[in-house]
C-alpha positions as a Markdown table, in Angstrom:
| # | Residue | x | y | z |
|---|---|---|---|---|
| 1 | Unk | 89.9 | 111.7 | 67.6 |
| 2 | Unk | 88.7 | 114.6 | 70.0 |
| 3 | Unk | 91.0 | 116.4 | 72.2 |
| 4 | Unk | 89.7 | 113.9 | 74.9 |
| 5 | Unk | 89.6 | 110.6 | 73.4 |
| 6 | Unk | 93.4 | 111.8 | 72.3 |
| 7 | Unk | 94.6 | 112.4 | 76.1 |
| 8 | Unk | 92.8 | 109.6 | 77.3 |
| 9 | Unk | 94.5 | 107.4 | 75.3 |
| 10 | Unk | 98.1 | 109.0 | 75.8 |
| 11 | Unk | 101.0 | 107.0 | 77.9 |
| 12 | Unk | 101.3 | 108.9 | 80.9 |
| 13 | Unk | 104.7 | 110.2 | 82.2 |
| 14 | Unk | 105.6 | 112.2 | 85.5 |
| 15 | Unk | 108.5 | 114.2 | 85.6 |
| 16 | Unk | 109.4 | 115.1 | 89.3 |
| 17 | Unk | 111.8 | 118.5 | 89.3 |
| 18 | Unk | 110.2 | 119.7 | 86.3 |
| 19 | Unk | 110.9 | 123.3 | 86.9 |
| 20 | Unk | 113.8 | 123.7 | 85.4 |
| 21 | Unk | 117.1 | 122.6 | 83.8 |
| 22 | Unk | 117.2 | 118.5 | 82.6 |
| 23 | Unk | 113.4 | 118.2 | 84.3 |
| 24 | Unk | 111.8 | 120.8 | 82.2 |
| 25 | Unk | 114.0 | 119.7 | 79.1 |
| 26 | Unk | 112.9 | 115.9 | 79.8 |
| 27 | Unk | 109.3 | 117.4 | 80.0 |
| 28 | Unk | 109.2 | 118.4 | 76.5 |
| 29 | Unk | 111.1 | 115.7 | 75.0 |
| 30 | Unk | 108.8 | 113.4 | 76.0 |
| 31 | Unk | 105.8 | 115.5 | 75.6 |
| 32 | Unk | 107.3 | 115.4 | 71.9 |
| 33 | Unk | 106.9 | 111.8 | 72.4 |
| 34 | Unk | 104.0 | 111.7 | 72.5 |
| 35 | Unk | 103.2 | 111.3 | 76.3 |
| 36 | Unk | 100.9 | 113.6 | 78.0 |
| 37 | Unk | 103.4 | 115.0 | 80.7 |
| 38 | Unk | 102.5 | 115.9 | 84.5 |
| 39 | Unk | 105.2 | 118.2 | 85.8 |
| 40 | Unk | 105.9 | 118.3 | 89.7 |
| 41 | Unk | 108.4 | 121.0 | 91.4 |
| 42 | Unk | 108.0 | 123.3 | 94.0 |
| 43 | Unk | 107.9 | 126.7 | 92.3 |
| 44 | Unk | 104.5 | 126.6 | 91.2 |
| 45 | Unk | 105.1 | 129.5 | 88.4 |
| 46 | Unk | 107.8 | 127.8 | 86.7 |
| 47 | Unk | 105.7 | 124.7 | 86.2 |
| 48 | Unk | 102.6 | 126.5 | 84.9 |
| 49 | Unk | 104.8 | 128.7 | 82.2 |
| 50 | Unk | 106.0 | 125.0 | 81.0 |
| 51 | Unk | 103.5 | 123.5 | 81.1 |
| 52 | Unk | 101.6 | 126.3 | 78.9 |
| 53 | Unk | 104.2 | 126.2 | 76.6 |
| 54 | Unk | 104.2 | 122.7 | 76.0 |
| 55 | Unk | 100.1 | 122.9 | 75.3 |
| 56 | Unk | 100.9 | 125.2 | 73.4 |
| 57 | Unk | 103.3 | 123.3 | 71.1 |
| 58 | Unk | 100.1 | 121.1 | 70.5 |
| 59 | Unk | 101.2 | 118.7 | 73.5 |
| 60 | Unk | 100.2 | 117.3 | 76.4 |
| 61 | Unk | 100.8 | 118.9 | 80.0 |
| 62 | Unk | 99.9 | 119.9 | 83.4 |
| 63 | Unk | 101.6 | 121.3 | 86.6 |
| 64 | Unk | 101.3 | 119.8 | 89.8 |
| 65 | Unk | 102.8 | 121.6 | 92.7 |
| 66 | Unk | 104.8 | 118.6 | 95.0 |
| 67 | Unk | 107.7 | 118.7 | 97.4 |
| 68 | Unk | 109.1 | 115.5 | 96.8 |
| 69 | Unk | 109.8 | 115.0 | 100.4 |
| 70 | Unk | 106.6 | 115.4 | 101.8 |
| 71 | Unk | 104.9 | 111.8 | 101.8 |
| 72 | Unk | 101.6 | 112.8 | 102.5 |
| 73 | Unk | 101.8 | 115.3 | 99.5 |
| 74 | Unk | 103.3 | 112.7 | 97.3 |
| 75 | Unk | 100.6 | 109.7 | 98.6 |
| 76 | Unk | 97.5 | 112.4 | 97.9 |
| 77 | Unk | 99.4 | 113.3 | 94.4 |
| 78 | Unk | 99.6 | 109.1 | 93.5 |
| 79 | Unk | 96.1 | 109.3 | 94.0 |
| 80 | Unk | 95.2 | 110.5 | 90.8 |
| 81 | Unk | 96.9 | 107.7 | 89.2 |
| 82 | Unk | 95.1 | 104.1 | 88.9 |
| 83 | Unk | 97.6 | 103.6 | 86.3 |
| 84 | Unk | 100.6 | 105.3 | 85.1 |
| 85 | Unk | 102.9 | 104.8 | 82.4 |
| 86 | Unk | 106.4 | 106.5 | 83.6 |
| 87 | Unk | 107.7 | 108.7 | 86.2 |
| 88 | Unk | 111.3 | 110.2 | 86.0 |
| 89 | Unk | 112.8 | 110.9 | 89.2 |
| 90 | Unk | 114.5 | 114.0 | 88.5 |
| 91 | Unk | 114.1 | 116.0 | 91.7 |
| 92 | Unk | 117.9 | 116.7 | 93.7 |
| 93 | Unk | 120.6 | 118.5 | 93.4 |
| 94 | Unk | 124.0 | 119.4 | 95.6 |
| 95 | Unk | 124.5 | 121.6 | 98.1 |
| 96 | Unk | 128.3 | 122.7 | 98.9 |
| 97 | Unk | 131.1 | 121.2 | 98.4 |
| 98 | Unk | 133.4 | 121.5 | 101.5 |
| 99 | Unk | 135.9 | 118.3 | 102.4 |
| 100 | Unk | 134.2 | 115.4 | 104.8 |
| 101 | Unk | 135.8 | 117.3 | 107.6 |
| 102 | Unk | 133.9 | 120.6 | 108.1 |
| 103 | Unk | 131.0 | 119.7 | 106.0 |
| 104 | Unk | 128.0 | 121.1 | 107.1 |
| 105 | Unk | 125.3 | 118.0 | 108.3 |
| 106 | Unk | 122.5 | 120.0 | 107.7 |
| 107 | Unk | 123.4 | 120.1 | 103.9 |
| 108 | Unk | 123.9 | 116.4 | 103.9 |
| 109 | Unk | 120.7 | 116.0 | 105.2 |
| 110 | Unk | 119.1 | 118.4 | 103.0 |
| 111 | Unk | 120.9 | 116.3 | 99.8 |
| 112 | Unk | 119.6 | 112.8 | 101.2 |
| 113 | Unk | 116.2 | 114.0 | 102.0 |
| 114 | Unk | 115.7 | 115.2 | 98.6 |
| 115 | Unk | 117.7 | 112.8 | 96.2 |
| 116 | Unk | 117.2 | 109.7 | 98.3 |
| 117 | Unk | 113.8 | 109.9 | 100.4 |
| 118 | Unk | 112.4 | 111.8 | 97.6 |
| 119 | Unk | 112.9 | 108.6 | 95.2 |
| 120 | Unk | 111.4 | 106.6 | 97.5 |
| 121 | Unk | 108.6 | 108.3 | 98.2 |
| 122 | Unk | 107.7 | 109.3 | 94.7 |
| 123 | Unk | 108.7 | 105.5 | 93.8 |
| 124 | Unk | 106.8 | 104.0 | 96.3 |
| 125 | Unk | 103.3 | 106.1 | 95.8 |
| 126 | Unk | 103.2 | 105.1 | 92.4 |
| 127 | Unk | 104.7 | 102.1 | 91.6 |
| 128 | Unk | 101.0 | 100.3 | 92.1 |
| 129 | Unk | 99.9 | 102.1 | 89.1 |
| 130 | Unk | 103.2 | 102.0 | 87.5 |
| 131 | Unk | 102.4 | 97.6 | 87.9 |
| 132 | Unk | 99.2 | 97.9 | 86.8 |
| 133 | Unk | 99.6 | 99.8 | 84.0 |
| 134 | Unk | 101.2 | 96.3 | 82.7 |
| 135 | Unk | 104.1 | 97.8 | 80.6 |
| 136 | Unk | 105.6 | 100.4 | 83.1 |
| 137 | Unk | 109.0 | 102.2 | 83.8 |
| 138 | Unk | 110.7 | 104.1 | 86.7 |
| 139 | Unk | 113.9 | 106.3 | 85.6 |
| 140 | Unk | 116.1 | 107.4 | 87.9 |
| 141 | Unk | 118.5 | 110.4 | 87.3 |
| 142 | Unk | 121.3 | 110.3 | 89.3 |
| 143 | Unk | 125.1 | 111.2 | 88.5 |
| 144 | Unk | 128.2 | 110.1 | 87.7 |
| 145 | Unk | 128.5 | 110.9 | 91.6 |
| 146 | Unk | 126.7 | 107.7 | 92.2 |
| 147 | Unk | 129.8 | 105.5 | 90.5 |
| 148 | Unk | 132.7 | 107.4 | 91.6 |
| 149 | Unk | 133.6 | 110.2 | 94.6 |
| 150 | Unk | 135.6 | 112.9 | 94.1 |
| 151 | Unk | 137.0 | 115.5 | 96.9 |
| 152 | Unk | 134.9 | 118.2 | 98.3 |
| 153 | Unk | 131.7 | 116.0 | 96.8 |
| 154 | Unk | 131.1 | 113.6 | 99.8 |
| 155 | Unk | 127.8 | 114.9 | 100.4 |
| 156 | Unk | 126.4 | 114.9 | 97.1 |
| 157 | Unk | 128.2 | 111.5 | 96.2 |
| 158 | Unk | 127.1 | 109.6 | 99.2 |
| 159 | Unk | 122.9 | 110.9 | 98.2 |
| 160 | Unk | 124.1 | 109.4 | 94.5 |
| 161 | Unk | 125.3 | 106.6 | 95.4 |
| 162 | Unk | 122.5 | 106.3 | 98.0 |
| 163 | Unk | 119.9 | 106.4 | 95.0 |
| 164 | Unk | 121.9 | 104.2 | 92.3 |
| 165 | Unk | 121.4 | 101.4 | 95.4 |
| 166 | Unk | 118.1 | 102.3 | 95.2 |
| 167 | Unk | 117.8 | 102.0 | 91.5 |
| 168 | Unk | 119.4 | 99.2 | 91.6 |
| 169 | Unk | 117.9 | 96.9 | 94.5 |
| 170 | Unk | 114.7 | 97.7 | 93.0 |
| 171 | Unk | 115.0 | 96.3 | 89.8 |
| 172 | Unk | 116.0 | 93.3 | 91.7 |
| 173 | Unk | 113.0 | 93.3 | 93.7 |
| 174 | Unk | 110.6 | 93.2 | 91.0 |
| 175 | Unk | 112.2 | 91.3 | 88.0 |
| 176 | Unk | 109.2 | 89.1 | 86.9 |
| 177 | Unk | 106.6 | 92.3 | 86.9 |
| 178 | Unk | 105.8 | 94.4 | 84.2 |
| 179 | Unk | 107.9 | 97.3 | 85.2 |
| 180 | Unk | 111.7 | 98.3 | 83.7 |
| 181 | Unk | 114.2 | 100.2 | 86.2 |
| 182 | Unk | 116.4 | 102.4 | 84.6 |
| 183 | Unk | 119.2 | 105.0 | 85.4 |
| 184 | Unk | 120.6 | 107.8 | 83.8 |
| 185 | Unk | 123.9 | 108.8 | 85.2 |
| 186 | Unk | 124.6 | 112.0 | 83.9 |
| 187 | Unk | 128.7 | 113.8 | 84.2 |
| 188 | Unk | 129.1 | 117.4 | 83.7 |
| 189 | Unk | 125.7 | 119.0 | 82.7 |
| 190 | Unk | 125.7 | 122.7 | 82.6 |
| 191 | Unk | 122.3 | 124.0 | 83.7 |
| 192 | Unk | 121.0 | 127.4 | 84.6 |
| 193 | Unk | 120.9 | 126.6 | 88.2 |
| 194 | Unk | 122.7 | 123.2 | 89.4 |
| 195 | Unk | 125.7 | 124.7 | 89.9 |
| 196 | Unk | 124.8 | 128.1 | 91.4 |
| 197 | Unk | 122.3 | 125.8 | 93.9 |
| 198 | Unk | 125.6 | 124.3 | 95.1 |
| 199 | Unk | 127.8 | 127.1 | 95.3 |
| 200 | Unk | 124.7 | 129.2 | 97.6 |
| 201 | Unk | 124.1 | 131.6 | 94.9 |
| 202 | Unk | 127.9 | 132.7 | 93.9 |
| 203 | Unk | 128.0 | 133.3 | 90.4 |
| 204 | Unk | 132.2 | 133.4 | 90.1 |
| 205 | Unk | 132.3 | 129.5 | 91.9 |
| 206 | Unk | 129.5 | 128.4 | 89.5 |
| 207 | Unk | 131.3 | 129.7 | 86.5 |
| 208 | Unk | 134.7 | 127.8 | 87.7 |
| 209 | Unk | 133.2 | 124.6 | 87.3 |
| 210 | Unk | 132.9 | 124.9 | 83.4 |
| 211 | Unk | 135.9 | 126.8 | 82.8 |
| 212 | Unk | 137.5 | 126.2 | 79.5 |
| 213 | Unk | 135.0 | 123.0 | 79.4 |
| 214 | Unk | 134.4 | 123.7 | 75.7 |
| 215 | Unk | 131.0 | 121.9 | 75.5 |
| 216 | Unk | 129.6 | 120.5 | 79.0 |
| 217 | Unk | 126.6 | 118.5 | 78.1 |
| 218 | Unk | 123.2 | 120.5 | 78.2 |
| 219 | Unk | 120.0 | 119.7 | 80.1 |
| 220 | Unk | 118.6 | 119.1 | 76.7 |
| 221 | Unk | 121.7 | 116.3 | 75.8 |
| 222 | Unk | 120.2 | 114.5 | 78.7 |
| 223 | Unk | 116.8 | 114.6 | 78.1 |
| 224 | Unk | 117.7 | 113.1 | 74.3 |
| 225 | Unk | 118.6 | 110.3 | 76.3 |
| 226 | Unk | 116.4 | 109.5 | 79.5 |
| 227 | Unk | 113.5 | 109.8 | 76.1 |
| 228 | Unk | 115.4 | 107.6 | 74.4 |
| 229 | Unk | 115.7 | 105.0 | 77.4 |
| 230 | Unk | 112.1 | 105.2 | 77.5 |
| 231 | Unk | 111.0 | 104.4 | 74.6 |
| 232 | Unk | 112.9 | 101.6 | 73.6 |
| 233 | Unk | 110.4 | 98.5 | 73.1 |
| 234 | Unk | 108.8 | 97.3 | 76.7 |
| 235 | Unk | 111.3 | 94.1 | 76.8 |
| 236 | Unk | 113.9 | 96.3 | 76.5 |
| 237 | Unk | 115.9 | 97.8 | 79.8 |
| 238 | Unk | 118.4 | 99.8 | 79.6 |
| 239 | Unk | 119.9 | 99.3 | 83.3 |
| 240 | Unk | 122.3 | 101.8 | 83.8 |
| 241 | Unk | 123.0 | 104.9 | 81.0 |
| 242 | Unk | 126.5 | 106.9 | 82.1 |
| 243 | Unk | 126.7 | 110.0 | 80.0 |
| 244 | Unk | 129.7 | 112.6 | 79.7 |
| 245 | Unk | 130.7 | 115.1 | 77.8 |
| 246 | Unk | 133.8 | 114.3 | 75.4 |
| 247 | Unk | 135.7 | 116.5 | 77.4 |
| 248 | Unk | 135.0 | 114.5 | 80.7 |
| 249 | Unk | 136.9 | 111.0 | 81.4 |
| 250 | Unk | 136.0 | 110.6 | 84.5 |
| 251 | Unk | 134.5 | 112.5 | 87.8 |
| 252 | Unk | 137.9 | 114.2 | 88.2 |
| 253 | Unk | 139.6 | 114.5 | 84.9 |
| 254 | Unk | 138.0 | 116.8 | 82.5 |
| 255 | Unk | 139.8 | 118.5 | 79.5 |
| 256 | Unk | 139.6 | 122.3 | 79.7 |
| 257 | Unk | 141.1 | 124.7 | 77.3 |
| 258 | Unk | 143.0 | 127.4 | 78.1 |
């Protein structure tokens, strides 16, 4: 089989947020797979290096520059696609995390637009050729934030629990066609830059939230699993995945040492 036959015959995934941390991770793992990955983010360098590297590895990749909450972007970006195989919504994050009382609307905003109206948007552009792909799947990566609040986290919680809703109205929806919902809920991952995102860039109030956490789960812990999800046999839907580190009970009770 030639280099093209091979790609043309290749499930297709897109990974939205692919620039980093559990999007890049999720990227290779299922590059590994066997799919021929299309990365989306922002930061147009960080998707090329990957996406290099992956090719490199003797896999399948290519960068797509997308802001996730841009429609018209992501409509002229679904374009491409008569038929699609996956696409992992993995584009969000959290910014601050002040009590409901002086918490900063703009933030809010900033947290829905992304986690919330991004999902949509991607979701909607491409669910056609997710359908008529006839054996599709759309993962959802939100957070333990989505199941239970905690203080300081309104913001970020109310986007989570926002787009587990999501997640889970749409599998409702369109039970009967040949596309699987899935969520990943994910606790305490510690990336390169979730928490230093939240905390605008403060190293010493990133670092606090894995104090004495021995072993926070790692971006690539969570890929391992949103790859596992996805290629568990087409009748098979694994509705809602919560995954924590074994130091982490629950939103608010974590183990730390020290």
């Amino acid at each position: 089989m030639t280099a093209t036959e091979q790609q043309a015959s290749s499930p297709v995934a897109v990974v939205t947020g692919a620039s980093s941390g559990i999007g890049a991770a999720t990227a290779r793992g299922l590059a590994a797979a066997g799919y021929r990955v299309v990365l989306t983010a922002r930061r147009k360098e960080r998707i090329d290096a990957l996406a290099a590297e992956i090719t490199e590895a003797g896999q399948q990749a290519e960068a797509y520059v997308l802001d996730v909450t841009d429609r018209a972007a992501v409509d002229a970006f679904a374009e491409r696609f008569p038929t699609l195989d996956v696409v992992v919504n993995n584009a969000g994050g959290a910014l601050g995390a002040d009590p409901v009382a002086t918490g900063d609307p703009d933030e809010w905003r900033r947290m829905y637009e992304t986690n919330v109206i991004g999902t949509l948007h991607v979701t909607q552009a491409l669910l056609p050729a997710l359908t008529a792909s006839g054996d599709g799947t759309v993962v959802v990566v939100s957070s333990t934030a989505g199941h239970g609040t905690y203080e300081g986290g309104a913001g970020y919680v109310a986007a989570k629990h926002a787009e587990h809703v999501l997640a889970e109205t749409l599998r409702l929806e369109i039970v009967g066609s040949p596309v699987r919902v899935i969520e990943i809920a994910p606790g305490l991952v510690k990336t390169e830059e979730f928490a230093l995102t939240r905390f605008h860039g403060d190293p010493e109030k990133a670092a606090k939230v894995y104090a004495g956490v021995a072993a926070p789960l790692t971006a690539d812990d969570v890929a391992d699993t949103i790859t596992w999800a996805v290629t568990r046999p087409s009748h098979v839907n694994i509705d809602l995945l919560v995954v924590r580190p074994r130091a982490q009970a629950s939103n608010y009770k974590l183990h730390r040492e020290g």
